[in-house]
N, C-alpha and C positions, 0 to 999 in steps of 0.2 A: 482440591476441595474448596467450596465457600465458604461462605462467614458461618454456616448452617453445619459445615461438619459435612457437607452429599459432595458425590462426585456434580459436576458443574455439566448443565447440558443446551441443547442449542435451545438458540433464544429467537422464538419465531416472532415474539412482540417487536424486536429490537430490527428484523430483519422486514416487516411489514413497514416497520417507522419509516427507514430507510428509505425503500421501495416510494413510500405514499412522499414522504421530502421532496425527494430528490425528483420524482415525476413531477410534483408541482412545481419547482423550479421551472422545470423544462417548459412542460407544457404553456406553462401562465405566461412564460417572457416568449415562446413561442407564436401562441397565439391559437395554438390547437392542436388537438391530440393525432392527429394521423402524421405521427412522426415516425416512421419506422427504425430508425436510426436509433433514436430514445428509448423506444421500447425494448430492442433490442441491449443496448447498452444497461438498463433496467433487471432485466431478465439475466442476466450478467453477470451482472456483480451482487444481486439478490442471491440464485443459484448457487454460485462460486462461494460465496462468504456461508451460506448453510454447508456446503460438503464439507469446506474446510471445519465450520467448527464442528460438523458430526463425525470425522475422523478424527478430530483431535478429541473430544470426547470418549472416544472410544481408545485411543490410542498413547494417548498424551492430558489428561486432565488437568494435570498440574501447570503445564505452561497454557490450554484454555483459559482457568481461573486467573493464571498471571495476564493474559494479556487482556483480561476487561478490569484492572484496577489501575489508580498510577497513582498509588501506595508505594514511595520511595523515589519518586520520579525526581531528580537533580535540575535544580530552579532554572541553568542556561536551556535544557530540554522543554519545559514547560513552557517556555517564552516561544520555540519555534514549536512544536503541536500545537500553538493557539492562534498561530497565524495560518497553518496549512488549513483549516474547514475556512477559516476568512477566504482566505482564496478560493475553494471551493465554491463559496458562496456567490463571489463574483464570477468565476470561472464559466462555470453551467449554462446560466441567463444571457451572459453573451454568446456564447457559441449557440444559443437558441432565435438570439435576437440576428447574429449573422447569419447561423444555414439558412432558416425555417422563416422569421417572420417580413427579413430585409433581403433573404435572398444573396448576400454578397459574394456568397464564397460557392465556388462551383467544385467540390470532390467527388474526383471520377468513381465508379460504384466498385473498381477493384481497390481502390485503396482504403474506403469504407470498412470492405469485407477486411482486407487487411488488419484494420483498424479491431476490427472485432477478434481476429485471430491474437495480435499482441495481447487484451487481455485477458482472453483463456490463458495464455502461454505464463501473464503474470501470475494467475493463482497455478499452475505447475510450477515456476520455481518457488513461490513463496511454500506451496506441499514440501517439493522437495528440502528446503530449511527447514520447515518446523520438522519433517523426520531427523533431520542429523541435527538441532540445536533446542533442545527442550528448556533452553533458557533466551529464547529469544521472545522477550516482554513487547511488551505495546511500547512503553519507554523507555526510556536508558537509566541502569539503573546496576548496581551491584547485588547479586542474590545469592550472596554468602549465606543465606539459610537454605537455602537449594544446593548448597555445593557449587557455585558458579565454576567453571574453570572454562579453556579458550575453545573453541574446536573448529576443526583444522578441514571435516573431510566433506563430501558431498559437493553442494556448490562453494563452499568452505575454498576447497582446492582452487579455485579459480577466480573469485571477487572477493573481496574483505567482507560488504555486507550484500549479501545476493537480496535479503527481503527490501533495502532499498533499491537493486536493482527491479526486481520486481515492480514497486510504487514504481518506479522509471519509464517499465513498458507501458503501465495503464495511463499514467499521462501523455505518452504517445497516443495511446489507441485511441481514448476517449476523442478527439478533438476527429481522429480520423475518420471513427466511427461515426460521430456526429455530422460532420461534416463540412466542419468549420476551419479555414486558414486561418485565423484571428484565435484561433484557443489555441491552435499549433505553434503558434507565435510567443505565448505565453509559460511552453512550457522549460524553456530555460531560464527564466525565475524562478518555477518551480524545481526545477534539477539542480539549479544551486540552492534550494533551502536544504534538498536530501545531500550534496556534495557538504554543504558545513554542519550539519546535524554529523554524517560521517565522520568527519574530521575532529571534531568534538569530541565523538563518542570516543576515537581511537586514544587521544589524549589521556583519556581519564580510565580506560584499560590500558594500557600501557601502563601506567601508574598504579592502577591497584589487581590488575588479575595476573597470575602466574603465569607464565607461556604467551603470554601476549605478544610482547614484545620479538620473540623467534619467530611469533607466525609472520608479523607484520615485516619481517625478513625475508622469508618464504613467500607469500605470495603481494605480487608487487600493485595489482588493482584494485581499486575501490570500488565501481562499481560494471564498469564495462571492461571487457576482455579485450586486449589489446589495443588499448584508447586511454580510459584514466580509472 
């Protein structure tokens, strides 16, 4: 529910905002709109993030409503969420200023497409989460008013936090998609802010949710499957 008492539903303003940002990024450090690459990455994560919130809507309201507040977010969390859009910010306009307006980087059009499959593929595992984890918040946080407790199964079975594997793929893809060596280069700055955001997070479940500590026994990856 929201502050209003209604079930919480999608938010075409919030996904238009997006849309119009994030193409101005693009385009302006680009140089011009016949980016197909952009668009499509556009169309993308616009699309994706609507289905997602109109199942969880439908299916899951209560962790929708949680994951657009950060109402309880713990202060080391809120230090890395305020760097990741920074990033963002820088992130975009160079890979536009590489592919599109300097030309530097030459990505072959399979690995593009590629690039575009990774992240379809990230909002399927992030679906798959939010059906098995209807306490996975936007931030990290304990939701003892939810009944928090650990769970185990779905992607669960096989990485500790699959929704940051997820963020994982689309920083892959994006750069791919785009078509820039130079964003791909940057994305292990990124994977280590989701690798210590992880690590973090586990600390402080461990500490305070029941079962945590057995799962983190059971299964032995963070975020990639036979890797780390």
């Amino acid at each position: 529910m929201n502050q209003n008492g209604n079930p919480p539903r999608i938010n075409l303003r919030r996904a238009a905002g997006t849309f119009v940002g994030l193409g101005t990024l693009l385009f302006l450090a680009a140089g011009t709109m016949r980016w197909a690459g952009a668009w499509m990455f556009l169309l993308e994560i616009t699309i994706g993030g609507l289905i997602t919130e109109a199942w969880l809507a439908r299916h899951d309201p209560g962790l929708l409503a949680e994951r657009r507040t950060l109402r309880g977010q713990v202060g080391w969390d809120r230090v890395i969420t305020s760097i990741m859009p920074l990033l963002w910010l820088i992130w975009l306009p160079l890979m536009a200023l590489d592919a599109i307006r300097y030309q530097t980087s030459l990505v072959p059009s399979w690995l593009q497409c590629a690039g575009a499959v990774l992240i379809v593929a990230s909002f399927y595992v992030a679906y798959r989460t939010y059906r098995e984890n209807s306490y996975a918040a936007l931030v990290v946080k304990m939701q003892r008013e939810r009944g928090h407790a650990a769970v185990t199964t779905g992607p669960y079975a096989y990485v500790r936090h699959p929704i940051y594997a997820s963020g994982l793929l689309t920083y892959v893809g994006t750069p791919l998609l785009l078509g820039s060596w130079y964003g791909l280069a940057i994305v292990p700055v990124m994977a280590a802010l989701l690798g210590l955001r992880s690590m973090m997070e586990e600390r402080m479940l461990t500490a305070e949710l029941d079962g945590y500590a057995e799962y983190l026994g059971r299964v032995r990856y963070r975020l990639v499957p036979m890797i780390w």
